[in-house]
N, C-alpha and C positions, 0 to 999 in steps of 0.2 A: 631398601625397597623404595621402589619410586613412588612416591603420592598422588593418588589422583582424587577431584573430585565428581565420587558420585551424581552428585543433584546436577551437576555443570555437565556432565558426561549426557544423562536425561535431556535435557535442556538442547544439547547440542545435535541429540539424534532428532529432536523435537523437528527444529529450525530444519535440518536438512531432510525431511521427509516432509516438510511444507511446500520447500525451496522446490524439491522434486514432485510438488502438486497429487503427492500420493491421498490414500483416502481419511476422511476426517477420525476414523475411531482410532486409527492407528497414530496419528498426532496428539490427541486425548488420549491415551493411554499411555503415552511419555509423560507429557507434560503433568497428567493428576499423579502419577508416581513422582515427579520431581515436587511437585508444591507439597506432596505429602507428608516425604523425606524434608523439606527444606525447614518446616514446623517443629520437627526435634533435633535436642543434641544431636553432633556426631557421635558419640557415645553411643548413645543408644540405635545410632543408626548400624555402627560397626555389631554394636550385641548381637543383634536382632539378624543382619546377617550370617552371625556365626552359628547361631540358636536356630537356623533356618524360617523363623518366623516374619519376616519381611513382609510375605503375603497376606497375613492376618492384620495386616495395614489397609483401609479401605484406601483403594484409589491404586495400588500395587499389584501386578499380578505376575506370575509367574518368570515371563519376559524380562520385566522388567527389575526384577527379584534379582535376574541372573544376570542380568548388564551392569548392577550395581554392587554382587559379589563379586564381577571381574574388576569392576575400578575399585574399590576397597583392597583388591591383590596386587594392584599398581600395574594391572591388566587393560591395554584400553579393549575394552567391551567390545565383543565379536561384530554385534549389531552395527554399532561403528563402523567400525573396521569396514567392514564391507559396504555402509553406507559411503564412504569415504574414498570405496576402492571405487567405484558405480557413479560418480557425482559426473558431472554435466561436461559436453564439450569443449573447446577453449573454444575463445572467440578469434576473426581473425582480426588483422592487424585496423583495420579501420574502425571496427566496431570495439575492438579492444580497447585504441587510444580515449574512444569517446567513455567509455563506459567507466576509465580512469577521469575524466575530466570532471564527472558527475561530484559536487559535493553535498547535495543533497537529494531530498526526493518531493515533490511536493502534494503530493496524495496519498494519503495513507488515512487508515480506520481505526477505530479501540473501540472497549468494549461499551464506548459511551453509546454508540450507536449498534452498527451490525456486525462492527468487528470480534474477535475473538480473546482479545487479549488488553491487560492494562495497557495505559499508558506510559507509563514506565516502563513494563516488557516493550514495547513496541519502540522506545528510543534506547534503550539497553541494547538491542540484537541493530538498532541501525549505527551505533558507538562503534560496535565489535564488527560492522562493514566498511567501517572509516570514513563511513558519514560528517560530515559535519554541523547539519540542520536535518531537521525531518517537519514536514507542516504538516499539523495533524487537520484534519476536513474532512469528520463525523458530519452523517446527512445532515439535512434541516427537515423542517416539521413537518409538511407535508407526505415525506415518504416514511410514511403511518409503519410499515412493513421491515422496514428498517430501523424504528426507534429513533427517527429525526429529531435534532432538538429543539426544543422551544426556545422561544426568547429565553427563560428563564436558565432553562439548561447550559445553554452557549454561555450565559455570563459565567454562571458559577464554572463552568469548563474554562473560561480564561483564565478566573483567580485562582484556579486548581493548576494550571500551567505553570504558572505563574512560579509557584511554590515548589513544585515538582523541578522547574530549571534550575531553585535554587541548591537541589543534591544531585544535579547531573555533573559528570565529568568536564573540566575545565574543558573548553574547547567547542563542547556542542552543545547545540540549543533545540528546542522545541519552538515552532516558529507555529502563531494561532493561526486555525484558518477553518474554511467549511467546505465541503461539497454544497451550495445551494443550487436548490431544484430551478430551473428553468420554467417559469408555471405555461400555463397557455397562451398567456397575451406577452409574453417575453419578462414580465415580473419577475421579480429573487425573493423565491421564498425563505425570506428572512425579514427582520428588522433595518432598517437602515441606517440608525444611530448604532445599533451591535455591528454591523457587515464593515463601519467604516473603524472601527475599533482593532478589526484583524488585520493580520500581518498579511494574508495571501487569500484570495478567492477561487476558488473553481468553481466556477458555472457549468451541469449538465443536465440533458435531459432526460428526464427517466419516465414523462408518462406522453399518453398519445403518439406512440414514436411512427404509428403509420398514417399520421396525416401530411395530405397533399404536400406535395414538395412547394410551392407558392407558399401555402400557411407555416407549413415548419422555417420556410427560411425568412418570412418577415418574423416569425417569434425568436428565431437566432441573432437575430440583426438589433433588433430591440433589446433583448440582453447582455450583444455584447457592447453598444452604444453607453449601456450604465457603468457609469464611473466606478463600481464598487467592485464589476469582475474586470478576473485578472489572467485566466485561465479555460477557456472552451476544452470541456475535459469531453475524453470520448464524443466525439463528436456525432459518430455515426449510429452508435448504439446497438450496434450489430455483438451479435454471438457467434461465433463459427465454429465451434466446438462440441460438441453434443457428449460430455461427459460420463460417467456411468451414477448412478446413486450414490451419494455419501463418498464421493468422490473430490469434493469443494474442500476449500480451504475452512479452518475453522471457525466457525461464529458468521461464515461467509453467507448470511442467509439470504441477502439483497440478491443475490445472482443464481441462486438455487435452479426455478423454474426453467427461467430461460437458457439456464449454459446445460440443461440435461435436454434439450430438441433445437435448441439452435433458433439463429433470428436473423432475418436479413437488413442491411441498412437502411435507414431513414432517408427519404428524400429530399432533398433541398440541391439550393440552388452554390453547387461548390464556388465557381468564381467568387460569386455576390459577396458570401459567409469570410472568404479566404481576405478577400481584399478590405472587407472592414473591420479583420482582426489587424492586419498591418497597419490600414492609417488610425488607429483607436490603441499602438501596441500594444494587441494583447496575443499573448501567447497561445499555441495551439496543444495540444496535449498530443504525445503520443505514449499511449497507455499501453503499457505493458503487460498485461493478464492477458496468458497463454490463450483462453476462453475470446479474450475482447480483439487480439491485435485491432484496433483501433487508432486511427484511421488506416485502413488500407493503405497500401503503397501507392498507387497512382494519388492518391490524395495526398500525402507527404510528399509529392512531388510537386504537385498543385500547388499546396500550402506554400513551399521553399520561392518556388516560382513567382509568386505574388508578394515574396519580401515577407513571411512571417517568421517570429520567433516561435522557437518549442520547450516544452517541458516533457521531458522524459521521466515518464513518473510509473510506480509500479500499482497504485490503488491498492495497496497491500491491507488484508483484511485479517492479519496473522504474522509473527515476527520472519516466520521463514521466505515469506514471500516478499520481503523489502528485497531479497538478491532476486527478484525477477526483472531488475532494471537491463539485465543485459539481451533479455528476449526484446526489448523496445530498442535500444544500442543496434543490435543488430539488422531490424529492418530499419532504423533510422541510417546507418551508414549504407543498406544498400539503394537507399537513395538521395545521397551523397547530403546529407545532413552532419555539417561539422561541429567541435565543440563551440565555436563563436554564434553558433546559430539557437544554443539553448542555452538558459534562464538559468537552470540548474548547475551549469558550469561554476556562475557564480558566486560568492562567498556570500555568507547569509543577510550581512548588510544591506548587500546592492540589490540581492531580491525583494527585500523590504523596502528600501528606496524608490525600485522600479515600480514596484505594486503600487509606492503613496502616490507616483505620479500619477494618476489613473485619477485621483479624487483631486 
């Protein structure tokens, strides 16, 4: 009989009903049946399926009872199966090549902040995409809403990295880093002895997004002028997707409001912004949340146009959504953004190299 593992089986329906931006109880309802099972013996996991009693497990229910009697049969799970038949279109050949050249990702969440999941889940599922760096960039403290961290937090968050890269798989790293807020007067809301400490920065903006195109773009300019960012993340701050309730990704609670009615972009002045990310090298972000596509295409074109580099980053707020790199892939190649044109390309040395150069 073939062997499969259950909890891995869970786990894998998890990640691709993320991937597939389906709704949050149904992601939580895998994943608390896999943590649940993952806490006892096999043994007693195999019993308990035979005894039909699986369900009398808090966190297990019926569903997922039966997707784990099929892989204890050497069955893969119907649920699978079908999730697996259903999965997402190819890309074509340009956005394909790029989306292979990716070897990292440089935005991503845990549950430090608003994300959904450990730290360790969230570079475990980017190992098994053949990642080879992931920067983690949990908000900073201002955005109250999202569990931003404090000075205090971010340190302890580095020694905890720290420790963590030392049981990851040879080959990949967790590279430190933050989402900081972009305040009013172009400030980083962060510390500035911790910001010069991290491997990678994303600078974006998350409040006042409808002020004057004049004032947002002297506040952009001001931050991206500081030595400490590395990354102009979402630049636009737009929503374009008005999704249904409990429809987000998990723990994704930063984006709730806005991605269920939609938001239009922020004004500014795109030349200005474009041209002092190139002479300042700093990258542009083309964020990849189905919800964000940010920046717009004509603006990736804008951006290219003016000599900037990009990071193709997924702002993944849940392990399933680190494979949303290839929705950004795709509108990056259709305007005509090649791999020598993003950061991400590559290897994790040279990102951290590029970023010291900034300070």
């Amino acid at each position: 009989m073939i062997t499969r593992d259950p909890v891995a089986d869970l786990r894998r329906i998890a990640f691709l009903l993320e991937r597939a931006n389906e709704a949050t109880y149904r992601v939580r309802a895998f994943r608390s049946a896999a943590k649940a099972l993952a806490a006892l013996p096999a043994e007693e996991v195999a019993s308990r399926a035979a005894e039909g009693t699986l369900t009398k497990l808090s966190g297990v229910g019926d569903v997922t009872a039966r997707c784990v009697t099929e892989s204890l049969a050497g069955e893969e799970p119907v649920y699978l199966r079908r999730l697996l038949a259903t999965e997402g279109v190819d890309l074509d050949d340009a956005a394909s090549r790029l989306r292979q050249a990716l070897r990292g990702d440089c935005h991503t969440h845990s549950e430090w902040s608003d994300g959904g999941s450990p730290i360790e889940e969230m570079a475990l599922a980017a190992v098994e995409l053949g990642h080879e760096y992931m920067v983690l960039t949990d908000h900073s403290p201002s955005l109250t809403v999202a569990r931003g961290l404090t000075a205090g937090r971010l340190h302890k968050q580095i020694e905890y990295v720290a420790a963590v890269n030392e049981a990851l798989p040879e080959g990949f790293r967790i590279l430190t880093g933050i989402e900081v807020d972009i305040l009013a007067d172009g400030s980083l809301d962060q510390d500035e002895e911790l910001l010069a400490q991290l491997d990678v920065v994303v600078g974006s903006v998350h409040s006042n997004l409808r002020d004057e195109s004049a004032k947002m773009t002297r506040r952009m300019l001001t931050a991206i002028a500081n030595p400490h960012l590395d990354i102009l993340g979402h630049c636009t701050g737009r929503m374009v997707t008005k999704r249904p309730k409990g429809a987000e990704g998990e723990g994704d609670k930063g984006h709730r409001r806005a991605s269920r009615s939609g938001r239009p972009e922020s004004q500014f002045d795109a030349d200005a912004v474009f041209a002092a990310c190139a002479e300042h090298g700093k990258a542009v972000e083309i964020n990849s949340r189905p919800e964000r596509q940010d920046p717009p295409k004509r603006l990736i074109r804008k951006a290219l146009e003016a000599g900037c580099s990009f990071a193709i980053d997924t702002d993944a707020h849940a392990p399933g959504q680190l494979d949303w790199q290839r929705f950004g892939c795709e509108r990056a190649a259709l305007c005509g953004v090649l791999p020598q044109h993003v950061i991400n390309s590559w290897p994790a040395e040279q990102v951290v190299e590029w970023a010291r150069s900034h300070g």
